[in-house]
N, C-alpha and C positions, 0 to 999 in steps of 0.2 A: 064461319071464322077460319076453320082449313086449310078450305081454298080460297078466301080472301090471303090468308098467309103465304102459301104456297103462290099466290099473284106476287107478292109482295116481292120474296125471296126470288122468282123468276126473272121481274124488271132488276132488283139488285144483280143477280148476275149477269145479264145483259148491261147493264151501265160498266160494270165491270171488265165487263169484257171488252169492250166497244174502245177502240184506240182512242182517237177524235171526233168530235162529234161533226157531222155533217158542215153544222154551219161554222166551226173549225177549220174543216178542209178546204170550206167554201174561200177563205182568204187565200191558199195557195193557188196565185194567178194573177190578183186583186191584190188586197194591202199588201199581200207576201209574194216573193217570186215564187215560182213553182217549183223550186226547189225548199222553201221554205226562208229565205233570207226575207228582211226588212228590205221590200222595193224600193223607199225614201231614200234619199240621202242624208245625212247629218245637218244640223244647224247651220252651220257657216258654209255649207256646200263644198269643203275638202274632199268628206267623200260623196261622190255623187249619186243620183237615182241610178237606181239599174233598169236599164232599158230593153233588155235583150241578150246584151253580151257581145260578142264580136259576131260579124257578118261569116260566112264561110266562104266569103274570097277576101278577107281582111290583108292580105298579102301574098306573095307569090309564095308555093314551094316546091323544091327541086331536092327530087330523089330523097322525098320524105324528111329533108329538113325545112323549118320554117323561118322565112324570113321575119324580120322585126317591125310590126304596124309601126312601131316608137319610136323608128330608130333616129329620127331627127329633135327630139325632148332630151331639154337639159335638165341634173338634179334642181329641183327646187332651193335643196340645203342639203349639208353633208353632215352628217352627226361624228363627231371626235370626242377624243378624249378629253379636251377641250373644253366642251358644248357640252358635253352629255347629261350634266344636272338639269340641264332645262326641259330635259323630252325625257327623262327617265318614267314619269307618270304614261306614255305610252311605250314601253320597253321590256320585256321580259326581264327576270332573275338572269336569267343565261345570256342574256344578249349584256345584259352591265355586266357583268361578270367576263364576260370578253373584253369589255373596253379595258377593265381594271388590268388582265393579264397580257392584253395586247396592247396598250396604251399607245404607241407609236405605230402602229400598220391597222389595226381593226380600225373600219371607219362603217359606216351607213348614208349612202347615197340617198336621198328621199325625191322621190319624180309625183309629179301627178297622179291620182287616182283612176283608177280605170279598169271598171267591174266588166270585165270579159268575160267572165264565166258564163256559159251555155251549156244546153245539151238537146240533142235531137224532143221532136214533140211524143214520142212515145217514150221517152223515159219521166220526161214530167209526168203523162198520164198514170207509169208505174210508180213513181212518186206519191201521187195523190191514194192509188189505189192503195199503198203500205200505211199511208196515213189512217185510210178507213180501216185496216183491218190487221194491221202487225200487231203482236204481239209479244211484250216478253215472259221469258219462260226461265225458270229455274234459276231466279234473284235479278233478272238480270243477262245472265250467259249467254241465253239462247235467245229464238224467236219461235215465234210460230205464226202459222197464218199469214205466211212470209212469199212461200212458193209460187205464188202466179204473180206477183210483179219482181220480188229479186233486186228492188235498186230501192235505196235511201230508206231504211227501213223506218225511221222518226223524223221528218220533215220539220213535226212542230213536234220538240223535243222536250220533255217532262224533269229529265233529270241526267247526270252526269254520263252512265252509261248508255244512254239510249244517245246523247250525241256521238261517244264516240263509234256505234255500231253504223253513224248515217257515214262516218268515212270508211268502215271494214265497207261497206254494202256501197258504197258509191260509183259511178255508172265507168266503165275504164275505157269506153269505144268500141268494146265487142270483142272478140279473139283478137289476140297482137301477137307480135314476134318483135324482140330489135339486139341491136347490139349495144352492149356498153360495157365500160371500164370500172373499177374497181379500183383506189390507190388506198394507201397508209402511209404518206409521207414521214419521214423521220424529224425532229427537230429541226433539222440544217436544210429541210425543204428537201432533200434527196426523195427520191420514188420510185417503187417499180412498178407495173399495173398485169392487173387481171383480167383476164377478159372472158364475156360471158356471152350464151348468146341465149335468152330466155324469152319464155313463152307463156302466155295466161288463155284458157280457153275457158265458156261459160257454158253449163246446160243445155240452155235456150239457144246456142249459138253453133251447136252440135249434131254431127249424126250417125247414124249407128250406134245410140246410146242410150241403155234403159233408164228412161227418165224416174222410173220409178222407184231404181237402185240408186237413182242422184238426186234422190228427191231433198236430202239433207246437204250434197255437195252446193257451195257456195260456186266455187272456182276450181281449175286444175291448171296446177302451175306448172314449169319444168325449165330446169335451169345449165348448162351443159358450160363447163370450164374449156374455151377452147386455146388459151393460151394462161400462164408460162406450159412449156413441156413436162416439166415434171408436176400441173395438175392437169394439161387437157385430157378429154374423154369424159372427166369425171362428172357423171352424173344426179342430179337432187329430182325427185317425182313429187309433188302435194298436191293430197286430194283435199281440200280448205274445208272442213264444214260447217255447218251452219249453228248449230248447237254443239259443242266440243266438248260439254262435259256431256251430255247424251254420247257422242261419239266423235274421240277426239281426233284431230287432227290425222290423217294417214302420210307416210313418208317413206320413201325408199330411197337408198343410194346406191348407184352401181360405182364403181370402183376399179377405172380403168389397169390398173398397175395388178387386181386379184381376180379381174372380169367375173365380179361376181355383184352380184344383187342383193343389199339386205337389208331390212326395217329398218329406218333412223328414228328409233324416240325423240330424241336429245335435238329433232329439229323443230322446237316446241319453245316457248317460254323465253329462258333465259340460257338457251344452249349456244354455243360459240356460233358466230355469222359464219358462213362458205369464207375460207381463204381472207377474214378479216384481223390477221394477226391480234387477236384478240381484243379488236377494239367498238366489235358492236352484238350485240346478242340477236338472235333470229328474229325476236319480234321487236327489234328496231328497224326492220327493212320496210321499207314503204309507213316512213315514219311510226308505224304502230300497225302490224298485224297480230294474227291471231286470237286466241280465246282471253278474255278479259276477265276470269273468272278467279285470279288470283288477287284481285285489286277490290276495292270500296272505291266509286266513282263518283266524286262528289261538282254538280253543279254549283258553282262560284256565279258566273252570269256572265256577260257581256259589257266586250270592253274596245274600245279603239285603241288601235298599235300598229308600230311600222313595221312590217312581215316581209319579207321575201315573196317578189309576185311580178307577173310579165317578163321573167328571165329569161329572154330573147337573145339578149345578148353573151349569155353566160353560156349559149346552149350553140351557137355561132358553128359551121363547119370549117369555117377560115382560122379558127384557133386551134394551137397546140393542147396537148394536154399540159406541157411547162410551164404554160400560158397560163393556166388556172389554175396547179397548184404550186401554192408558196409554202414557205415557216411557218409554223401554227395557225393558218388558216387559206382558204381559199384566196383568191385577189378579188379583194372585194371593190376593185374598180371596178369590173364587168359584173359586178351584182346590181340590180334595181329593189328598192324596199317602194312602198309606199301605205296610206294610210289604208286601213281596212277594218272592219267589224269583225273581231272574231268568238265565238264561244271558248268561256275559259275554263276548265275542270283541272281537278287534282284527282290524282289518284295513291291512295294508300294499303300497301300490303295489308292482306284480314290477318286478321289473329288465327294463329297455327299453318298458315301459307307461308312459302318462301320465294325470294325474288332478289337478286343482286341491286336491283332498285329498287329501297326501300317506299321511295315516292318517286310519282312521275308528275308534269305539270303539264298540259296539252293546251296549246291555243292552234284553234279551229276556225279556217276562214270559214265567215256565215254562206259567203254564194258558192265554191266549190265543195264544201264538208272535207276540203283535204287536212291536215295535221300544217302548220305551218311552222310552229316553234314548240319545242317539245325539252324539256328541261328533266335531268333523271338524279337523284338524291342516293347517297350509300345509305347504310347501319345508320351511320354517325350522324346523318341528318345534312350531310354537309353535299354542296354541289357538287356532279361528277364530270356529267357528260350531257353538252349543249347541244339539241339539234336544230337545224335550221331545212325545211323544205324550198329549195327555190323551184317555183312553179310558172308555168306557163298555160296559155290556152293552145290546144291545137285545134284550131279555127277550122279548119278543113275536115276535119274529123269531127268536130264538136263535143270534143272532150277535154277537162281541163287534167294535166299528167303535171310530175317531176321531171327538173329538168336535170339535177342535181340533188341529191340527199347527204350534206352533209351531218356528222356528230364528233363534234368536239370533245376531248378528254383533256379538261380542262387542268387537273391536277398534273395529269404527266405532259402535257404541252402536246401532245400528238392527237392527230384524227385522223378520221376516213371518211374519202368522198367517195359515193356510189353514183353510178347513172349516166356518168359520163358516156356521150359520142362523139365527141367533136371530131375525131379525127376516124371513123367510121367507116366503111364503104355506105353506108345510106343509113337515115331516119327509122323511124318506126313502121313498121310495116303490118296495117290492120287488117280482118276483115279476112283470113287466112283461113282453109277449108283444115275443118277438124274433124275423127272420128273417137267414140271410144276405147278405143283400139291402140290409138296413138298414146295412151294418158294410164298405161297398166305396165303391171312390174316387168311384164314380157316383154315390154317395147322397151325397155331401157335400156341392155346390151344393145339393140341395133343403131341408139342414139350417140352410146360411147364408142362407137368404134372411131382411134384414132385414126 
């Protein structure tokens, strides 16, 4: 009897443990893409099968910008203030809520569907491998059993926070560098921009780097203010980890004007963005980073909506930045929506945590796991700040990125669009030799030197 119990209690904790069950996994490839999306397409074939994704010669690109597969497709319909009761059942809170404040310039283009989304065959296989053996740890926060594949840690996702960990963990092309702008347009559409020039490097993508002291690091980020003059030099370091309440987040700022170097806590949660006059908090950057441990992440389900997606044209090197931004919002003539599957969660502050957003509302495209519309609530309950991801595929790369991150501050009329290059000396540039060396407090005075 014992050891028949003791059998017992051993299969229980193995079930327990056990992410997915094999013949689970077994669908990512088959019913599921390999990223874990519904391969099918919908009933009426608006959205369609996913096949693949885009080719990686899907179109020309020059000096790291992408030209546009689409760029001969017209909207199908444009949603107004107008129209807007008729499509509001696939629409965010935040997207009507624009129409309502914007009623004369907010519009929604709608084109054709077209799941682009890919990613090389070794990240699906890392994909599949999280599925067999990721784990959560500590409610939720963390992972474990994460370290040897590193990408999409929930494929077939169980419940709210484990979707949103498959975009924290989602594949970003390997080491990158690029340049981009920053704005906070005022009411009257006036603007001045910021400009950055920032860098994401991965473990696995590194050398000279004890793997085993990065066994928790996720990423290592770095971000360097190279204009207006009275911020350039100025330095941001993160070491991202994997589990944050285990060990949270690490950050340094150097501080070209005191050339000195010193811990940033406050680059965590809900601490002011880099130089975003006060209109985005740090883990609004890349639509939702960081540790998720302040929230209750509640799976809602799946839903079809017109999202920001193939923003090819929004991301164009032939445009000004004037060009994109206007009065209270972006020019949403050079934005593309179309239809798309996406995962919907809410999230609500726990009891005895704190957060300037008291609720967040995340919809998640199924085939990239990027953030696509992101909706944030005060105290009061009441709506604050509307984000929208315009996304693109870069084919060439086989990675799907931002092309654009804006977030609306709906009550004051003002926002901030991040990510901008239009007007650039070049695109993104991947695939860039890293050391650990490069990514420590020591290297950071030689990053700021003006």
């Amino acid at each position: 009897m014992q050891f028949g119990a003791a059998m017992a209690l051993s299969l229980l904790a193995s079930s327990v443990m056990a992410a997915v069950s094999p013949e689970e996994a077994a669908k990512l490839g088959t019913t599921l893409t390999p990223l874990g999306a519904e391969k099918a397409g919908n009933a009426d074939g608006s959205i369609p099968e996913w096949t693949g994704g885009l080719p990686t010669d899907a179109a020309a690109v020059t000096n790291g910008f992408l030209a546009d597969p689409f760029a001969n497709e017209q909207p199908l319909f444009t949603i107004t203030a107008a129209n807007v009761e008729q499509y509001k059942d696939k629409l965010s809170p935040g997207q009507l809520a624009m129409f309502k404040r914007y009623a004369a310039t907010y519009k929604i283009p709608v084109y054709p569907s077209h799941r682009t989304a890919a990613a090389p065959q070794a990240i699906y296989a890392a994909a599949k491998k999280s599925a067999l053996n990721t784990q959560p740890v500590d409610n939720g926060n963390g992972l474990s059993n994460f370290a040897d594949s590193r990408y999409y840690a929930f494929p077939i996702p169980k419940d709210g926070v484990q979707v949103l960990w498959n975009h924290i963990t989602r594949y970003r092309g390997g080491n990158a560098r690029r340049l981009i702008v920053q704005a906070t347009p005022q009411t009257n559409g006036s603007f001045s921009t910021v400009h950055f020039e920032d860098e994401v490097a991965f473990p696995t993508d590194m050398i000279e780097l004890d793997q085993a002291k990065a066994s928790n690091v996720l990423l290592y980020f770095k971000q360097k203010v190279t204009a207006p003059s009275r911020l350039a030099g100025n330095v941001l370091l993160v070491h991202e980890t994997i589990d944050q309440v285990k060990e949270p987040r690490l950050a340094w700022i150097y501080n070209a004007g005191q050339r000195r170097v010193r811990r940033a806590p406050q680059v965590a949660y809900d601490g002011p963005g880099t130089a975003a006059d006060g209109l985005r908090t740090t883990d609004n950057f890349d639509m939702f980073s960081g540790a998720p441990d302040r929230y209750d992440w509640k799976l809602v389900g799946k839903k079809e909506m017109y999202i920001p997606y193939n923003s090819y044209k929004l991301d164009s090197p032939s445009l000004k930045y004037a060009d994109v931004l206007k009065p209270g919002h972006i020019n949403q003539d050079l934005t593309r929506y179309e239809l798309h599957r996406v995962w919907e969660v809410e999230a609500t502050v726990k009891p005895g945590e704190r957060h300037i957003y008291a609720k967040r509302h995340l919809f998640v495209d199924e085939d990239s796991w990027q953030v696509a519309l992101a909706d944030h609530y005060d105290g009061r309950g009441q709506l604050w700040r509307v984000g929208e991801g315009h996304a693109e595929q870069h084919y060439q790369r086989q990675v799907p990125v931002y092309t654009l991150e804006a977030l609306y501050d709906i009550i004051s009329g003002r926002y901030i669009a991040l990510g901008m290059r239009n007007e650039e000396k070049h695109g993104t540039e991947f695939g860039f030799k890293a050391t650990g060396a490069d990514y420590t407090p020591a290297a950071l005075r030689n990053s700021g030197v003006r």
